[in-house]
C-alpha positions as CSV (number, residue, x, y, z in Angstrom):
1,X,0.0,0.0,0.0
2,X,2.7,2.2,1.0
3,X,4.2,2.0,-2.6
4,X,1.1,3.4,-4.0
5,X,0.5,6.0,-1.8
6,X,4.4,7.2,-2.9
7,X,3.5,6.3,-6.6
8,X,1.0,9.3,-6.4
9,X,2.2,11.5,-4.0
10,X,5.8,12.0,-4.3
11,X,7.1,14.1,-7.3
12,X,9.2,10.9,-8.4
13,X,5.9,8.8,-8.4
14,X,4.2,11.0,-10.6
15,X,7.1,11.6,-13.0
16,X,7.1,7.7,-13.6
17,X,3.3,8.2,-14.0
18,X,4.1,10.5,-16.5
19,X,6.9,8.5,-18.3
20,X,5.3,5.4,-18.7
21,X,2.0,7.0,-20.3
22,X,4.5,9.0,-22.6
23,X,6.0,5.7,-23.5
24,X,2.8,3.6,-24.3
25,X,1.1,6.8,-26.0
26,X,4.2,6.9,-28.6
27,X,3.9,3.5,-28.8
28,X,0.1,3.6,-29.6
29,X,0.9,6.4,-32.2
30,X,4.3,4.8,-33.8
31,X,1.9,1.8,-34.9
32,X,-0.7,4.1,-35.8
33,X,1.6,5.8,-37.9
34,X,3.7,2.7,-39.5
35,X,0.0,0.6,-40.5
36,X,-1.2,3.8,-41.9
37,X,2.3,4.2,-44.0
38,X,2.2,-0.3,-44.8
39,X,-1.3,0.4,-45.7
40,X,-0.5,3.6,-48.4
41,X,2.6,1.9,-49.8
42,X,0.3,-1.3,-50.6
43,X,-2.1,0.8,-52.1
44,X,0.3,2.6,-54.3
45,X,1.6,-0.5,-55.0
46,X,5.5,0.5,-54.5
């Protein structure tokens, strides 16, 4: 319990908040981004 109360409390806790939503947000969009790209070089047939 204690290391959730820290998680959200302390300023470290809340910077690795912060860091790991970064990191699975720019992961989300990177894939986002690279089927959209697969998808338009398909099309285009290159």
């Amino acid at each position: 319990m204690k290391a959730i109360v820290d998680l959200f409390s302390t300023d470290y806790g809340l910077f690795s908040i912060g860091v790991i939503l970064f990191t699975l947000f720019m992961g989300i969009w990177f894939y986002r981004f690279f089927m959209r790209k697969i998808a338009e070089s398909e099309k285009n047939g290159s």
